[in-house]
Legacy VTK file of the C-alpha trace (Angstrom):
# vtk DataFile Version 3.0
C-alpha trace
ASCII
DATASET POLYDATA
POINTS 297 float
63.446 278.419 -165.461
63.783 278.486 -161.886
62.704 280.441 -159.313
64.957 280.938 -156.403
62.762 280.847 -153.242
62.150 283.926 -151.219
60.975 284.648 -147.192
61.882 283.018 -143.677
60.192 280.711 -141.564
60.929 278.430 -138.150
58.460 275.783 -139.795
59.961 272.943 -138.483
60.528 269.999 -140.689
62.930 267.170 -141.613
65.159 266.171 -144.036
67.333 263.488 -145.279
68.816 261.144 -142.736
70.714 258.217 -144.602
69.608 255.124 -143.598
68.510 254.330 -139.781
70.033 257.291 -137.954
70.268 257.231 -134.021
67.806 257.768 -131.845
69.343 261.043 -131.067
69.198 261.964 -134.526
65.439 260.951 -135.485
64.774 263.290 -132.828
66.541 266.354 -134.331
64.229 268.938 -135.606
65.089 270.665 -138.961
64.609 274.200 -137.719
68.543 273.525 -136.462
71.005 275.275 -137.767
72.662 272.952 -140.377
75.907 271.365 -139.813
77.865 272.638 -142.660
78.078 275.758 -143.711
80.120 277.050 -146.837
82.914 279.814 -146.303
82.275 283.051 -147.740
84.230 284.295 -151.109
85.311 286.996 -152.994
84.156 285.506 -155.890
80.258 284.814 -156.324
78.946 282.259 -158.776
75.274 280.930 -159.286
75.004 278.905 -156.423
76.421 281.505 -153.779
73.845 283.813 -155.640
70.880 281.684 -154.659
72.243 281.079 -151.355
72.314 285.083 -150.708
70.202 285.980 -148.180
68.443 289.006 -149.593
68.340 288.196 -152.769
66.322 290.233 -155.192
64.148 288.437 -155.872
61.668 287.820 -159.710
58.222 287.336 -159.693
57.046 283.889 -158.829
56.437 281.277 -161.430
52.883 280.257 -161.089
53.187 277.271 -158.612
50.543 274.126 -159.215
47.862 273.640 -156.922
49.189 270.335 -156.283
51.752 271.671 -154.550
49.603 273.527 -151.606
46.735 270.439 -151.735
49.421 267.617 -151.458
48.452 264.147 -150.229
50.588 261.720 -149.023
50.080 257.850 -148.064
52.427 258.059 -145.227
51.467 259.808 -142.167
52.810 263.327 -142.741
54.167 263.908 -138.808
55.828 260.582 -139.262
59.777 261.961 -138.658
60.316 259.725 -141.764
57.936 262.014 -144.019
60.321 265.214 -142.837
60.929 265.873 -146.632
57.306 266.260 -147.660
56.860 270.026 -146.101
60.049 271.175 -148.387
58.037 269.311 -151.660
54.734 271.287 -150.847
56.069 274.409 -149.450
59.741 275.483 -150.198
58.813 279.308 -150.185
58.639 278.778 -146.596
61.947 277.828 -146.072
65.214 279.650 -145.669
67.735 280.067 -148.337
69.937 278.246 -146.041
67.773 275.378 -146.378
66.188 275.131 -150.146
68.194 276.198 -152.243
66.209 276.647 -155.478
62.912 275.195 -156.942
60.419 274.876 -159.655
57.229 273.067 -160.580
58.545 269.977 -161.003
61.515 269.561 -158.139
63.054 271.119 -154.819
66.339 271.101 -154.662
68.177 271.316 -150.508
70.781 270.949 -148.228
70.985 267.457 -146.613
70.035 268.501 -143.137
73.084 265.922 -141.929
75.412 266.112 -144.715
77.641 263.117 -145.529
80.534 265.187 -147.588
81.691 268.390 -148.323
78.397 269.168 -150.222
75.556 266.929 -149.827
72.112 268.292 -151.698
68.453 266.388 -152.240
66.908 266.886 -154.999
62.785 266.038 -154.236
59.986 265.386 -157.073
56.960 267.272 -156.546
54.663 265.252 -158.806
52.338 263.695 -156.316
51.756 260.513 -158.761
55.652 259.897 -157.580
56.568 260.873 -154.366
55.561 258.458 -152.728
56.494 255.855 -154.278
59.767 253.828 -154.518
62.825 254.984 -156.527
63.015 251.177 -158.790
59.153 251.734 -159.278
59.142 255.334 -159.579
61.540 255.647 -162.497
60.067 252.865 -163.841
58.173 255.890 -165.640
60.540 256.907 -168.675
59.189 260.651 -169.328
59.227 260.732 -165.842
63.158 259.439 -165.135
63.957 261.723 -168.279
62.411 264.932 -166.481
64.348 264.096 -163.256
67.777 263.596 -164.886
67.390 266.547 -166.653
66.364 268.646 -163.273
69.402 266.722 -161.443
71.839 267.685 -164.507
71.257 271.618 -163.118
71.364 270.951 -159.480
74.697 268.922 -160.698
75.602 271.930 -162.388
74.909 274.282 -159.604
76.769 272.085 -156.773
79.806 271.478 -159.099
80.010 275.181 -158.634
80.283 275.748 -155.637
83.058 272.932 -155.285
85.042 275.017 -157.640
84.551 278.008 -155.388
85.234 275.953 -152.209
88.475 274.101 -153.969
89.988 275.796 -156.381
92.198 278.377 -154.859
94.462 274.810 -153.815
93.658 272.554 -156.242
96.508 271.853 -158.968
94.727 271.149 -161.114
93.053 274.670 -161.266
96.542 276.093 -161.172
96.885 277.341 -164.621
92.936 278.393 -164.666
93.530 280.556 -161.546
96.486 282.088 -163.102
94.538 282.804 -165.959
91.746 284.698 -164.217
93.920 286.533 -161.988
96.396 288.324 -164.700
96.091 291.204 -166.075
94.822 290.562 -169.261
92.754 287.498 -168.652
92.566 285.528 -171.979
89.190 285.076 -173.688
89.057 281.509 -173.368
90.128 280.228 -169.765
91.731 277.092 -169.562
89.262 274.194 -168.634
90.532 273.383 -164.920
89.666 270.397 -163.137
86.340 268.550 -163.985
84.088 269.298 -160.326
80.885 267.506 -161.717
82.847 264.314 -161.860
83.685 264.689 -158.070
79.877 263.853 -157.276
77.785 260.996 -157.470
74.284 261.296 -158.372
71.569 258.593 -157.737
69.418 257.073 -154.757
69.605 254.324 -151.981
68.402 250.796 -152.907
66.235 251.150 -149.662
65.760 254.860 -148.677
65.157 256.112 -145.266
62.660 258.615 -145.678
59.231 258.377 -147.254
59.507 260.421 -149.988
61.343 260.683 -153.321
64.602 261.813 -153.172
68.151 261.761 -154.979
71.268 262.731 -153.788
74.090 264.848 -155.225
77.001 264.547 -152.862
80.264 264.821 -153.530
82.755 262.057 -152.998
84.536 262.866 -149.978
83.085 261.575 -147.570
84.475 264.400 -145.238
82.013 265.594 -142.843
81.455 264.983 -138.659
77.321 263.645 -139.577
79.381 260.276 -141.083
78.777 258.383 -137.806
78.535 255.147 -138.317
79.055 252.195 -141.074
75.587 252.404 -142.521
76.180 255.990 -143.085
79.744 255.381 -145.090
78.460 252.101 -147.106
75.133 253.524 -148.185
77.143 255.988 -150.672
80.233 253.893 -151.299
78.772 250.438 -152.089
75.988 248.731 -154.455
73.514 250.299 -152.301
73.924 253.667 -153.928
72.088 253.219 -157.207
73.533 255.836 -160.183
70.962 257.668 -161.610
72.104 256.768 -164.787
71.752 253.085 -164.040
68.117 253.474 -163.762
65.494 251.458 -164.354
67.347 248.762 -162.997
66.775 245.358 -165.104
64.565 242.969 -163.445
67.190 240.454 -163.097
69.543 242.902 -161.800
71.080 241.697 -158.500
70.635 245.308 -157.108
67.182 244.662 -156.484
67.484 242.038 -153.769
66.946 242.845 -150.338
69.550 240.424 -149.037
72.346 241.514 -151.352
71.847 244.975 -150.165
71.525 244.400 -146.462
74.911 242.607 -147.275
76.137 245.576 -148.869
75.574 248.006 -145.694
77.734 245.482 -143.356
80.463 244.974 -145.519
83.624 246.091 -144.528
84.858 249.539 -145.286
86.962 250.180 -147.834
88.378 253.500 -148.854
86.708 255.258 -151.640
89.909 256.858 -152.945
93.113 254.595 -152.735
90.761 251.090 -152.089
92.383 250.785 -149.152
90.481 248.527 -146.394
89.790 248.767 -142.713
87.538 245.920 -141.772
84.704 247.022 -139.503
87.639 249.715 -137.331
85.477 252.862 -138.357
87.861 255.151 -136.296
90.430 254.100 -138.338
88.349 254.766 -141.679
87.385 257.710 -140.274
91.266 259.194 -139.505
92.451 257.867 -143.078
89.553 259.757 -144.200
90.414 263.156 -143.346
94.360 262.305 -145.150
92.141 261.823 -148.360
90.334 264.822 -147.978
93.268 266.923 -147.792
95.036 264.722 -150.938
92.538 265.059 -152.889
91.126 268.733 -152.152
94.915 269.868 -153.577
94.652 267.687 -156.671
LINES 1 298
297 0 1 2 3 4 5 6 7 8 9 10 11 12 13 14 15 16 17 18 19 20 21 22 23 24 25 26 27 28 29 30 31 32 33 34 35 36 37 38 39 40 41 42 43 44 45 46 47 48 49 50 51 52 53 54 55 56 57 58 59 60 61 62 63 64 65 66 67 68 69 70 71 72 73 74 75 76 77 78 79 80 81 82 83 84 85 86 87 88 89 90 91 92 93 94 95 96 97 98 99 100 101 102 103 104 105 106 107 108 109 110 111 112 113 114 115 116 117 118 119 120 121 122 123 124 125 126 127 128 129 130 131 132 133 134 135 136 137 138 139 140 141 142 143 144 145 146 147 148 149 150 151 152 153 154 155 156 157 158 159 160 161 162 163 164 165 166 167 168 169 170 171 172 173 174 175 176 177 178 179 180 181 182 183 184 185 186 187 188 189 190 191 192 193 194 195 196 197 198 199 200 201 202 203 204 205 206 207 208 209 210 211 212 213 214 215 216 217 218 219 220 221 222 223 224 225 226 227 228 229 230 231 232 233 234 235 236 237 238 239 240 241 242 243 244 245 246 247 248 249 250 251 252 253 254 255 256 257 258 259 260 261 262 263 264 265 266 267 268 269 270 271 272 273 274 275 276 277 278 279 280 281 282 283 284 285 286 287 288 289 290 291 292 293 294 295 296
């Protein structure tokens, strides 16, 4: 089970920041406010529940020690360790910045979110976290756990991309229908599939120190895409499935040089394949089309 966090703080700390961010960014504190925010609804679901600000909240699960006696072999006020206070302490955060946790995994907001939603999901075993992801889910029981704690944050962010697209997506038409007649039928039709709208996995080279692995949807709609390293990190060979893990050891994936050419090659449009060499602006207006396309599917 888990336990949603409860209390406020102004701890500072960081978070996920794909890649090599700017200088302007590395410099950002986590105590902002975050960049996207989700519109309010009529209609609540699990994830808007968690995200409540008073919620009321159970009675703690028993939290290990680990957790408040954490060690770390990077040095913690390093800006690239700004995950590591959200693995050892999420009841000190916000709702507005972890979402939900348990013994074994924190799930938050991407402090600079690359799409529509964009949520980390950090290990708290402190055998792990520091380590790489290709050496880290080397561990079977331990890759099994993780999938198993990313299926629910899945579950939970799919969700909320109902909540956020359904009252124009087509696809939802005959659900919405459904729900809103008078005698809503036992059995609502299925609606469009939200958990295949995200990709789930983790950066052949990530740019923060700890375990992490992203849910994000596919859109790619958001004003923290800045630059090409940002864009090609999710939409190339550098993004690693979870599923695809352990990668073979012959498996091209693994090479440094095959991923470095990954980040500079140029962009190509997630949704209709269509390319724009290295004219980001361009990307970036053809971008926003998509969004609205496929938002109404």
């Amino acid at each position: 089970m888990t336990t949603p966090k409860a209390g406020t703080t102004d701890q500072v700390a960081g978070v996920e920041k794909t890649l090599e961010e700017s200088k302007d960014d590395s410099k950002s504190l986590p105590s902002q406010t975050p960049s996207h925010k989700y519109p309010s609804s009529h209609k609540r679901n699990a994830f808007s529940e968690l995200m409540s600000s008073k919620p009321k909240q159970p009675k703690p699960e028993p939290q290990p020690k680990r957790a408040a006696q954490s060690t770390t072999r990077f040095n913690p006020h390093d800006p690239k360790s700004g995950l590591l206070p959200y693995i050892t302490s999420p009841e000190s955060f916000p709702s507005s910045r972890v979402i939900t946790y348990t013994a074994n995994t924190v799930l938050i907001h991407d402090l600079y979110p690359k799409a529509t939603i964009h949520l980390l999901l950090l290990p708290r075993d402190q055998t792990k976290y520091d380590l790489h992801p290709r050496d880290a889910f080397a561990d079977t029981p331990f890759l099994s756990l993780i999938r198993t704690e990313a299926a629910s944050a899945l579950q939970l962010a799919s969700s909320e991309l109902r909540r956020l697209l359904s009252p124009k997506s087509a696809l939802d038409g005959a659900r919405n229908a459904a729900m809103d007649s008078p005698a809503p039928p036992s059995t609502l039709p299925p609606g469009r599939d939200y958990a295949s709208e995200f990709r789930v996995g983790v950066h052949a080279h990530p740019s923060m120190n700890h375990l992490h692995v992203h849910i994000i949807s596919r859109d790619m709609h958001s004003p923290a895409l800045k630059h090409k390293k940002h864009y090609n990190s999710f939409n190339t060979d550098f993004f690693i499935p979870l599923a695809d893990l352990p990668l073979a050891e012959d498996d091209q994936r693994r090479s440094t040089s095959y991923q470095n050419a990954n980040l500079n090659k140029d962009f190509v449009c997630w949704k209709c394949g269509e390319g724009f060499g290295n004219k980001f602006a361009q990307l970036k207006r053809h971008l926003e089309i998509e969004y609205e396309d496929w938002r109404r599917e």
